[in-house]
PyMOL CGO cylinders between C-alpha atoms (Angstrom):
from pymol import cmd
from pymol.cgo import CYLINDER

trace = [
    CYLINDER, 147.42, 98.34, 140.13, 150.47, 96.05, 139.94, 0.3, 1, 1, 1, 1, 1, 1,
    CYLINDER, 150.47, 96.05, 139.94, 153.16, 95.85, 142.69, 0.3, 1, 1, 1, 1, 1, 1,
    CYLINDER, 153.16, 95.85, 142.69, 156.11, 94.19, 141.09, 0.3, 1, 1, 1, 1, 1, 1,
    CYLINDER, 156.11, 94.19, 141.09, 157.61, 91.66, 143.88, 0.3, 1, 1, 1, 1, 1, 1,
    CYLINDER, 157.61, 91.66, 143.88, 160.95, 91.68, 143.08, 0.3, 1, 1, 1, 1, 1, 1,
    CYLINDER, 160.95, 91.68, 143.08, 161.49, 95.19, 144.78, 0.3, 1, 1, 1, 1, 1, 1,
    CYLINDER, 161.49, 95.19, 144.78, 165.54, 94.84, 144.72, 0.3, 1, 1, 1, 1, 1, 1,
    CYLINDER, 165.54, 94.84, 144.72, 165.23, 95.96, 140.90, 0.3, 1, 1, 1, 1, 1, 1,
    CYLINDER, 165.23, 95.96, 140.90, 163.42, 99.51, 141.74, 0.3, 1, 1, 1, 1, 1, 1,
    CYLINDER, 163.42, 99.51, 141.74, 160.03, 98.39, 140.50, 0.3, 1, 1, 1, 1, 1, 1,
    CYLINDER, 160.03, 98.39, 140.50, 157.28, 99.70, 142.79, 0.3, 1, 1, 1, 1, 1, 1,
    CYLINDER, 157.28, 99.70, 142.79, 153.38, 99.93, 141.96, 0.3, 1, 1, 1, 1, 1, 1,
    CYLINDER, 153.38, 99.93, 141.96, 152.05, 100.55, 138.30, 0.3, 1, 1, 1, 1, 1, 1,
    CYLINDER, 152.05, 100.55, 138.30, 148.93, 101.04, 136.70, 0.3, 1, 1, 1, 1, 1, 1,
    CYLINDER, 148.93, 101.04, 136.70, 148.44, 97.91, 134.31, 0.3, 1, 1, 1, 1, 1, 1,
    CYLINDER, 148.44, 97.91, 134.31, 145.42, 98.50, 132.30, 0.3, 1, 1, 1, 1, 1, 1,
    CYLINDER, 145.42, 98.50, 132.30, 141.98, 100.26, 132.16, 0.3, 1, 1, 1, 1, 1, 1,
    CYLINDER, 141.98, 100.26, 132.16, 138.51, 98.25, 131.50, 0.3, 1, 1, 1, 1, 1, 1,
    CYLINDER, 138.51, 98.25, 131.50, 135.14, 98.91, 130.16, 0.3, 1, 1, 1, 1, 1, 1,
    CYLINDER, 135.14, 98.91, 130.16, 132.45, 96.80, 131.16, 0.3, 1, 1, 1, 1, 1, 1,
    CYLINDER, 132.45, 96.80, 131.16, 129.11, 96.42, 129.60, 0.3, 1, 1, 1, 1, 1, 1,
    CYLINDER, 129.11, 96.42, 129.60, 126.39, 95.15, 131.07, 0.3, 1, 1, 1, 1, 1, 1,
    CYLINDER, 126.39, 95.15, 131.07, 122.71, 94.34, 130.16, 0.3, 1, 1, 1, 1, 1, 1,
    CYLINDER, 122.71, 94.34, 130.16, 120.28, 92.97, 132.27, 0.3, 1, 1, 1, 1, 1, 1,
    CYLINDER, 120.28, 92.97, 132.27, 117.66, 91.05, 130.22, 0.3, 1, 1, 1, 1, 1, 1,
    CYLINDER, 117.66, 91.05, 130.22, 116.13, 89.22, 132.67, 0.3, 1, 1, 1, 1, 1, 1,
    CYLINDER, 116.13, 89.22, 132.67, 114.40, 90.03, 136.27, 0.3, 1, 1, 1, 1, 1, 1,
    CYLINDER, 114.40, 90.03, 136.27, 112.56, 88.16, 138.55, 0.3, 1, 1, 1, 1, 1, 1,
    CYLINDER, 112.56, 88.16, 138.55, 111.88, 89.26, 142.31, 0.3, 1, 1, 1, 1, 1, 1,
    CYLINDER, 111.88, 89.26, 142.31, 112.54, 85.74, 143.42, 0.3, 1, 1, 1, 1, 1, 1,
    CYLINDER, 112.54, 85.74, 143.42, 115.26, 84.46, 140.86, 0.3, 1, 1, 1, 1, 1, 1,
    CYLINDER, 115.26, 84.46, 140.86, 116.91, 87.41, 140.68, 0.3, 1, 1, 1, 1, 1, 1,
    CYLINDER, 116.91, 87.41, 140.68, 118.30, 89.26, 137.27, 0.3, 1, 1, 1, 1, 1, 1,
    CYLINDER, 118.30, 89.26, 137.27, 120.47, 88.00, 134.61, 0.3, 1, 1, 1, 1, 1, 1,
    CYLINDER, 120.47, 88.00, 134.61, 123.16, 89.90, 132.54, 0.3, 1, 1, 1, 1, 1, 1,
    CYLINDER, 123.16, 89.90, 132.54, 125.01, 89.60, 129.56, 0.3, 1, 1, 1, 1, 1, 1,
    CYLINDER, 125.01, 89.60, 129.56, 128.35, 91.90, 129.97, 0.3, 1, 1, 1, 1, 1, 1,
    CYLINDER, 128.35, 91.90, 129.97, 130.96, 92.32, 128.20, 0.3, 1, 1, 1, 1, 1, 1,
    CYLINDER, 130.96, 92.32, 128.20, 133.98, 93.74, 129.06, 0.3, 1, 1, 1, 1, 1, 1,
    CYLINDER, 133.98, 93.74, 129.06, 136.80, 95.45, 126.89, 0.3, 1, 1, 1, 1, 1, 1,
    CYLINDER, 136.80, 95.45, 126.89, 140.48, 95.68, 128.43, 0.3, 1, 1, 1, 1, 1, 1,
    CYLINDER, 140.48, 95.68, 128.43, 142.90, 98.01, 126.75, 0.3, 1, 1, 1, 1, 1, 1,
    CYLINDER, 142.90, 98.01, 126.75, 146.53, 97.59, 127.86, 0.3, 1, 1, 1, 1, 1, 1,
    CYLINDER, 146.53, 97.59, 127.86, 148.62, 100.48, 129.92, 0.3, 1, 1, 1, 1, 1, 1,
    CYLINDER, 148.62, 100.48, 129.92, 151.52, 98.26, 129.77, 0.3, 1, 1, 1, 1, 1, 1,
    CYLINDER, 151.52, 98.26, 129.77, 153.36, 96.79, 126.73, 0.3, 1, 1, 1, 1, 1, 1,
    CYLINDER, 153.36, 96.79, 126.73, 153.62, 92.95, 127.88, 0.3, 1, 1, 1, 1, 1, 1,
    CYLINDER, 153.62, 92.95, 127.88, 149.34, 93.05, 128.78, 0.3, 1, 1, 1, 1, 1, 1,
    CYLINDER, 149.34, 93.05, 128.78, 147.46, 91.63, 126.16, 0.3, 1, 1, 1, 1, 1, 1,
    CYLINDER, 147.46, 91.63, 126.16, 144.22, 93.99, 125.13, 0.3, 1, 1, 1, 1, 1, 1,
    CYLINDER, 144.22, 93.99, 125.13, 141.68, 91.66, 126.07, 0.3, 1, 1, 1, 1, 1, 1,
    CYLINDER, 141.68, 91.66, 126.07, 137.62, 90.93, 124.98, 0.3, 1, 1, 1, 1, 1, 1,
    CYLINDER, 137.62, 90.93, 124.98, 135.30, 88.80, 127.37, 0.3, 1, 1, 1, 1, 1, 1,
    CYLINDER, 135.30, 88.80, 127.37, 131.51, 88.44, 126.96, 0.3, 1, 1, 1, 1, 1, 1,
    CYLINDER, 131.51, 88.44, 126.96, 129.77, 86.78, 130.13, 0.3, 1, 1, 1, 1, 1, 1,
    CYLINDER, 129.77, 86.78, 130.13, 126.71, 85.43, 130.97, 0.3, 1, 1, 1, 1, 1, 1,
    CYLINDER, 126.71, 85.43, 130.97, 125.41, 86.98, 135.19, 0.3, 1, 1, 1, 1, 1, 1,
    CYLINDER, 125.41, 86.98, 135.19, 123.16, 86.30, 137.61, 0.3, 1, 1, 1, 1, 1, 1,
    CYLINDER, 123.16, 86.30, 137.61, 122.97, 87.73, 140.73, 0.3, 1, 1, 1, 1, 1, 1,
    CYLINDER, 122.97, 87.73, 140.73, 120.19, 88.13, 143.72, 0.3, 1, 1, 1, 1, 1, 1,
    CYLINDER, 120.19, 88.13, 143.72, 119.18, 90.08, 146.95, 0.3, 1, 1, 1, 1, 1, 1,
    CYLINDER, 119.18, 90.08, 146.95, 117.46, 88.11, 149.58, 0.3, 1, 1, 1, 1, 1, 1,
    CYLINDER, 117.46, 88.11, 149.58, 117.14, 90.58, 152.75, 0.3, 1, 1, 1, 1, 1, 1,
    CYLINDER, 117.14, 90.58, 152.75, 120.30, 92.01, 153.14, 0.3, 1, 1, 1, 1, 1, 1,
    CYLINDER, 120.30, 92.01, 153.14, 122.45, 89.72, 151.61, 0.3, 1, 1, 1, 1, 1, 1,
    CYLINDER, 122.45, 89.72, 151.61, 123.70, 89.52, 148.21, 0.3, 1, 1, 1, 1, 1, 1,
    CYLINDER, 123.70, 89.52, 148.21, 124.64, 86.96, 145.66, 0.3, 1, 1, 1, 1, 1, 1,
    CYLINDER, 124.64, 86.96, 145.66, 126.26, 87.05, 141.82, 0.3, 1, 1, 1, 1, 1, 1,
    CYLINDER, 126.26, 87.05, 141.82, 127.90, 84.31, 140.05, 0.3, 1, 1, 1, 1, 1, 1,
    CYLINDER, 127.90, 84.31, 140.05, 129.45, 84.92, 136.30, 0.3, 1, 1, 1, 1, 1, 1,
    CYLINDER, 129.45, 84.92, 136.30, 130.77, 82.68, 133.82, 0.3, 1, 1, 1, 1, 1, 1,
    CYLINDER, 130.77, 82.68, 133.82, 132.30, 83.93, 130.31, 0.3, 1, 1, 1, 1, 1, 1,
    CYLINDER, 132.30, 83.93, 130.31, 135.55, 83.39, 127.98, 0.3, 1, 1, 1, 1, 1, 1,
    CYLINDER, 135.55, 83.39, 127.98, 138.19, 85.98, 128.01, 0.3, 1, 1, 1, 1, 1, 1,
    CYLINDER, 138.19, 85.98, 128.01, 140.59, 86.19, 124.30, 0.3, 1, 1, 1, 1, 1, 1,
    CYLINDER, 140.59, 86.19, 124.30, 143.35, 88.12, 124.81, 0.3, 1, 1, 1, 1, 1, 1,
    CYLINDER, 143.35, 88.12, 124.81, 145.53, 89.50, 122.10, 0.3, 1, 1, 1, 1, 1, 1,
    CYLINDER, 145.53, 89.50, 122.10, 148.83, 92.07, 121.04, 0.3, 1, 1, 1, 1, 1, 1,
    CYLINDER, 148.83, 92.07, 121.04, 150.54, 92.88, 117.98, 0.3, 1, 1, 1, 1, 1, 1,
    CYLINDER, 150.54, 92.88, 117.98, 154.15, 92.13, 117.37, 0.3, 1, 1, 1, 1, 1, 1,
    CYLINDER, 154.15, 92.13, 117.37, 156.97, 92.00, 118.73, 0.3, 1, 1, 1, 1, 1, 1,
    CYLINDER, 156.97, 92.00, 118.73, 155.79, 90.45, 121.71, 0.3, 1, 1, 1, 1, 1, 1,
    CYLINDER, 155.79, 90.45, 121.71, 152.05, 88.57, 119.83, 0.3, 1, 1, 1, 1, 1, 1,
    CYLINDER, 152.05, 88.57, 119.83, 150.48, 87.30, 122.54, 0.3, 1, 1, 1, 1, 1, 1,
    CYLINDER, 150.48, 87.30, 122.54, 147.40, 84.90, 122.46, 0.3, 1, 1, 1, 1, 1, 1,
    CYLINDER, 147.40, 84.90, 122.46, 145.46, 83.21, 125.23, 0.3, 1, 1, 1, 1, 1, 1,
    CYLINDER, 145.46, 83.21, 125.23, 141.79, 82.23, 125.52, 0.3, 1, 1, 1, 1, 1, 1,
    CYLINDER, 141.79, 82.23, 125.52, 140.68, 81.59, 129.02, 0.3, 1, 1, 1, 1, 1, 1,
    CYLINDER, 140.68, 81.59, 129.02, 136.97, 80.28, 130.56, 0.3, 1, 1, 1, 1, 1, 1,
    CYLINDER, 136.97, 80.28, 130.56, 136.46, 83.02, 133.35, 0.3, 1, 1, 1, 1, 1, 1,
    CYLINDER, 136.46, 83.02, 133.35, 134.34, 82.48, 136.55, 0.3, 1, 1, 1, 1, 1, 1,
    CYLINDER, 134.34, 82.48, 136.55, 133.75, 84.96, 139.59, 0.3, 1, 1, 1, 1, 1, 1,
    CYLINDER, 133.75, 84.96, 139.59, 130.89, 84.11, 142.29, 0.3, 1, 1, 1, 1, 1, 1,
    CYLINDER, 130.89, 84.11, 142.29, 130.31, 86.47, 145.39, 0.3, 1, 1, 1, 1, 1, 1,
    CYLINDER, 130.31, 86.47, 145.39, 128.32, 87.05, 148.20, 0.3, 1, 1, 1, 1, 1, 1,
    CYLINDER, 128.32, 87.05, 148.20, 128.07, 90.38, 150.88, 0.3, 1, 1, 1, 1, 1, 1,
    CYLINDER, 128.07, 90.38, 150.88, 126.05, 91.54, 153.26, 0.3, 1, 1, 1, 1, 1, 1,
    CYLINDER, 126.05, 91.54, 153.26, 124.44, 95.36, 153.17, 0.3, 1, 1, 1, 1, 1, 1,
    CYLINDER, 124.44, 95.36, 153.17, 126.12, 96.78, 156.38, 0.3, 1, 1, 1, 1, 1, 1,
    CYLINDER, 126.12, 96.78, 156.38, 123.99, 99.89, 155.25, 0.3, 1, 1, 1, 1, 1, 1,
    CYLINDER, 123.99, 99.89, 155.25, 121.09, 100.32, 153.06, 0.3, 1, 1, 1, 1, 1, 1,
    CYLINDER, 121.09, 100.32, 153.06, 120.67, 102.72, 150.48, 0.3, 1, 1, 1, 1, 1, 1,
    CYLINDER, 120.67, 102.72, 150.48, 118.17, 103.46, 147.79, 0.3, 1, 1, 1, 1, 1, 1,
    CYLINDER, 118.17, 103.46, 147.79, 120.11, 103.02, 144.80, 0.3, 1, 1, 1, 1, 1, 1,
    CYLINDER, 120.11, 103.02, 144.80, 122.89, 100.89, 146.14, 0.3, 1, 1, 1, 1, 1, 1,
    CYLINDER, 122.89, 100.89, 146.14, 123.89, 99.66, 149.15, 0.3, 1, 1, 1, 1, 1, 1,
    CYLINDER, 123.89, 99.66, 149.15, 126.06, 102.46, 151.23, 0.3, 1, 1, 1, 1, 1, 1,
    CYLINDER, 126.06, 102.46, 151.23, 128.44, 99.89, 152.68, 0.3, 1, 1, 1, 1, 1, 1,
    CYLINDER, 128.44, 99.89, 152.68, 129.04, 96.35, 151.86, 0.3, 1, 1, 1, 1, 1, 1,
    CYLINDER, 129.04, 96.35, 151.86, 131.42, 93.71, 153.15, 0.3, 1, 1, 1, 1, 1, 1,
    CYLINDER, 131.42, 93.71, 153.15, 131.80, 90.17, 151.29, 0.3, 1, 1, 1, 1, 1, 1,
    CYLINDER, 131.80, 90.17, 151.29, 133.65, 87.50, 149.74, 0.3, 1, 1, 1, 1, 1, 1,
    CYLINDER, 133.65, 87.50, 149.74, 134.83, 86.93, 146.41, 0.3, 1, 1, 1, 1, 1, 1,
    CYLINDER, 134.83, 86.93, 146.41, 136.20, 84.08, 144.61, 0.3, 1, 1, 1, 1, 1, 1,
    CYLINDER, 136.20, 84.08, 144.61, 137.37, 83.80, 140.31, 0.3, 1, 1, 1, 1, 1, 1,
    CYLINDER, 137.37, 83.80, 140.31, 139.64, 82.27, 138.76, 0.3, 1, 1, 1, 1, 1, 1,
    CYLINDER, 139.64, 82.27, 138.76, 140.64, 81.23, 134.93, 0.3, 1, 1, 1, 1, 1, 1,
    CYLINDER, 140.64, 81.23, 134.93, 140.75, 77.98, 133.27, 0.3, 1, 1, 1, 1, 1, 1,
    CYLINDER, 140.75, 77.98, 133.27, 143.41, 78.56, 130.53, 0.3, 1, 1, 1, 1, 1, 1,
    CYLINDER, 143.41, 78.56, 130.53, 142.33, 76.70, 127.39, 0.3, 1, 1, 1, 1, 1, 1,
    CYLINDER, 142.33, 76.70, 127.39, 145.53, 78.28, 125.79, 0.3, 1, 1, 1, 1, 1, 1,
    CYLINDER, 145.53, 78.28, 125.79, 148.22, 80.75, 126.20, 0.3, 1, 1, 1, 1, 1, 1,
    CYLINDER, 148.22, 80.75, 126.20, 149.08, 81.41, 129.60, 0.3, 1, 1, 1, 1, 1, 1,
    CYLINDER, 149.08, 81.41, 129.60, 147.60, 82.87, 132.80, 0.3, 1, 1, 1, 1, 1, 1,
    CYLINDER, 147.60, 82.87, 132.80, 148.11, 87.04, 133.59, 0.3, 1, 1, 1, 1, 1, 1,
    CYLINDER, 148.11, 87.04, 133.59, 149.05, 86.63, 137.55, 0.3, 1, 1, 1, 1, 1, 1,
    CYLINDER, 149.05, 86.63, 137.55, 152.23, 84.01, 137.00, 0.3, 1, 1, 1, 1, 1, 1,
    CYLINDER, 152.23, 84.01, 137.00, 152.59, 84.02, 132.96, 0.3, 1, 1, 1, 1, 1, 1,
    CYLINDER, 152.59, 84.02, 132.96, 152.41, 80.14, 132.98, 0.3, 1, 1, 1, 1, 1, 1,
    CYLINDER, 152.41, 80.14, 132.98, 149.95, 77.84, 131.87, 0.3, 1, 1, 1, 1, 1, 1,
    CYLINDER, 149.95, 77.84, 131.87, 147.79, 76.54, 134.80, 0.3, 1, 1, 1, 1, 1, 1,
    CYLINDER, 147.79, 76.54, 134.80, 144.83, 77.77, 135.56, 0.3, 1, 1, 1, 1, 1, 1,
    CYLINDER, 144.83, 77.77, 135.56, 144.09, 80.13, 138.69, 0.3, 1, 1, 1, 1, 1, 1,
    CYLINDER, 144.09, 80.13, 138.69, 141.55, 79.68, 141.96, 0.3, 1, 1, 1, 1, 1, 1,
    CYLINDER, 141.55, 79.68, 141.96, 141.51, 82.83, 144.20, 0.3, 1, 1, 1, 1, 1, 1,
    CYLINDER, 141.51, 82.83, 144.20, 139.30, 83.64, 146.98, 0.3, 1, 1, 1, 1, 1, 1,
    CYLINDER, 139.30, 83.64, 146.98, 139.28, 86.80, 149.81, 0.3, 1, 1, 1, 1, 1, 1,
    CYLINDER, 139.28, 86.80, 149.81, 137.36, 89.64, 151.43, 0.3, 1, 1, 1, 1, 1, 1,
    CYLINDER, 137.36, 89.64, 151.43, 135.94, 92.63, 149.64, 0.3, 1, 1, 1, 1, 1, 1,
    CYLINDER, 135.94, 92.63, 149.64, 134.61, 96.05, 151.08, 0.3, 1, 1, 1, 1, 1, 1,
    CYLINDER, 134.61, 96.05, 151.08, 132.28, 98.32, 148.70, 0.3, 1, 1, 1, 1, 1, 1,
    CYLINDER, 132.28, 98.32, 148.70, 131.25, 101.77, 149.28, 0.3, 1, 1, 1, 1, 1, 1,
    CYLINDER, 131.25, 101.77, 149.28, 128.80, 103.87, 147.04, 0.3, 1, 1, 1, 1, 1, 1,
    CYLINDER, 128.80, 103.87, 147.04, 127.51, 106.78, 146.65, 0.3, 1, 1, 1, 1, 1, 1,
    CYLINDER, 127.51, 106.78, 146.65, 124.49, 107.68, 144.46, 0.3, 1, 1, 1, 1, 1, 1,
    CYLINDER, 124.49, 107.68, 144.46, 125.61, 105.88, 141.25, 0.3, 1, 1, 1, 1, 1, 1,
    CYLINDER, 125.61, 105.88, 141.25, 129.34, 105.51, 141.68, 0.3, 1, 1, 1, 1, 1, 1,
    CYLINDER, 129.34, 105.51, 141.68, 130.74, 102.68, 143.54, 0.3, 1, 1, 1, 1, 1, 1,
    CYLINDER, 130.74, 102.68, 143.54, 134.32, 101.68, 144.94, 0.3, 1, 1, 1, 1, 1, 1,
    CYLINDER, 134.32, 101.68, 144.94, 135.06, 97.81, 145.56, 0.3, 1, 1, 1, 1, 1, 1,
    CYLINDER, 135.06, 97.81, 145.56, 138.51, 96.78, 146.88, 0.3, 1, 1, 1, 1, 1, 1,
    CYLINDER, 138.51, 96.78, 146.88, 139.06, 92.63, 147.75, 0.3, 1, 1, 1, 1, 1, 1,
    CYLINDER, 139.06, 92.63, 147.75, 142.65, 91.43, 149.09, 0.3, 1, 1, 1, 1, 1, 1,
    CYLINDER, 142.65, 91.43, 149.09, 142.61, 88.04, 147.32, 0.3, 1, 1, 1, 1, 1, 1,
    CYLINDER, 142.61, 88.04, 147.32, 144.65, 84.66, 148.06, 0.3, 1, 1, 1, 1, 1, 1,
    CYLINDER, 144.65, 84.66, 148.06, 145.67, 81.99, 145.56, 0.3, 1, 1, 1, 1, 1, 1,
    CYLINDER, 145.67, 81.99, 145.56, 144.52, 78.81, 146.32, 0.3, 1, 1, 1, 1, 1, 1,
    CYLINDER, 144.52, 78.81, 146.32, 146.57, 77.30, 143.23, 0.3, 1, 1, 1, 1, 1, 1,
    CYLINDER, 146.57, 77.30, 143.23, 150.01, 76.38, 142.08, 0.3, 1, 1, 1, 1, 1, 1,
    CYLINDER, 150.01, 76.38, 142.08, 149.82, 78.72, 139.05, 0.3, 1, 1, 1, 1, 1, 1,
    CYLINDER, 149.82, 78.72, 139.05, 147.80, 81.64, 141.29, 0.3, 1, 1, 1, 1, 1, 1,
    CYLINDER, 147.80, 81.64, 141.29, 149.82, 84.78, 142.34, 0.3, 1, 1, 1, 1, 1, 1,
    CYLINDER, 149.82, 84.78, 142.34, 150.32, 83.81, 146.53, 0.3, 1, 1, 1, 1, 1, 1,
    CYLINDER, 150.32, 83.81, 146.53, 148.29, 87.13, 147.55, 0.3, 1, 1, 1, 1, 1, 1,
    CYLINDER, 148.29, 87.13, 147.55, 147.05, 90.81, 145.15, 0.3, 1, 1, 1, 1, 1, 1,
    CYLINDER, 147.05, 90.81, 145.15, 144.70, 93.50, 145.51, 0.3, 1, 1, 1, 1, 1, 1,
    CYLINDER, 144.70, 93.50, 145.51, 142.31, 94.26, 143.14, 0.3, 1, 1, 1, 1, 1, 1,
    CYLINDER, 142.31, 94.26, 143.14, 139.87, 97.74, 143.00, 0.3, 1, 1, 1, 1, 1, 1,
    CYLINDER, 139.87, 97.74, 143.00, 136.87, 98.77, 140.72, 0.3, 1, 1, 1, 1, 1, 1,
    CYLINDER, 136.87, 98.77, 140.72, 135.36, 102.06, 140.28, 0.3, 1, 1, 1, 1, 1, 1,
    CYLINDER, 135.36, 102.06, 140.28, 131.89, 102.06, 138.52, 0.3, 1, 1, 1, 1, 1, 1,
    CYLINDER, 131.89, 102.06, 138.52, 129.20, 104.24, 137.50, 0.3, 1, 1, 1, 1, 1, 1,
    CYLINDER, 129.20, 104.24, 137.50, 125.67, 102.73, 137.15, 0.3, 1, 1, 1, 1, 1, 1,
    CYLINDER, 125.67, 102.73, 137.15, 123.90, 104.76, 134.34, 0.3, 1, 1, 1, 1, 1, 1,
]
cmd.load_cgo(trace, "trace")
């Protein structure tokens, strides 16, 4: 979801695009934890978003009740004409929560924090639709049931080109 800031205009809250993510974990160790290759497919709901395609490399880790995950990828993102926009970003995310409850699958209940950002190599960023690249860092609550999960995070810029505060939910389904 979107909420357009300039609310004099009559823009509210929109729905800007829907996102398939892949993921593969190739590698687990009990110590180390796993490693993932994902990839993750964006297809626009909104004429000005680019479609985008980003394979990243994971890792991520339990250790007691806390967790840890860390990505790092490239994100290419692309539309036709008349608008043709092109950007290629290096994406990051890293995380860490705590298992407020335990479950068997996944954790019940999780609170956390989450940072990403993008390092624009070319094009411009999504949040501001300039060039710099964006740092952004906040809370996060998860809930799950069985295999669906719900994340929400309310998530600060920490640079120039960084949108000054946004929400941001997932829904999932681990199959």
């Amino acid at each position: 979801m979107d909420q357009d800031q300039d609310q004099g205009q009559g823009q509210g809250a929109e729905l800007w695009a829907e996102q398939i993510d892949l993921r593969w974990r190739f590698y687990s160790h009990p110590v180390a934890g796993n490693l993932t290759l994902q990839f993750n497919a964006r297809i626009a709901m909104e004429y000005w978003l680019p479609n985008q395609l980003s394979p990243q490399l994971g890792w991520s880790t339990h250790v007691g009740r806390f967790g840890f995950a860390a990505q790092l990828g490239y994100a290419g993102g692309f539309t036709g004409p008349p608008q043709d926009i092109n950007y290629h970003w290096i994406v990051w995310s890293a995380g860490a929560s705590f298992d407020v409850v335990r479950g068997e699958i996944a954790p019940p209940f999780q609170v956390g924090v989450e940072a990403f950002g993008q390092g624009v190599l070319a094009g411009n960023n999504e949040f501001t639709g300039v060039s710099g690249s964006t740092v952004n860092l906040g809370p996060t609550l998860a809930v799950a049931k069985g295999r669906l999960w719900l994340s929400i995070g309310a998530l600060m810029g920490l640079t120039a080109a960084s949108p000054l505060a946004f929400v941001r939910g997932t829904v999932g389904v681990a199959l």
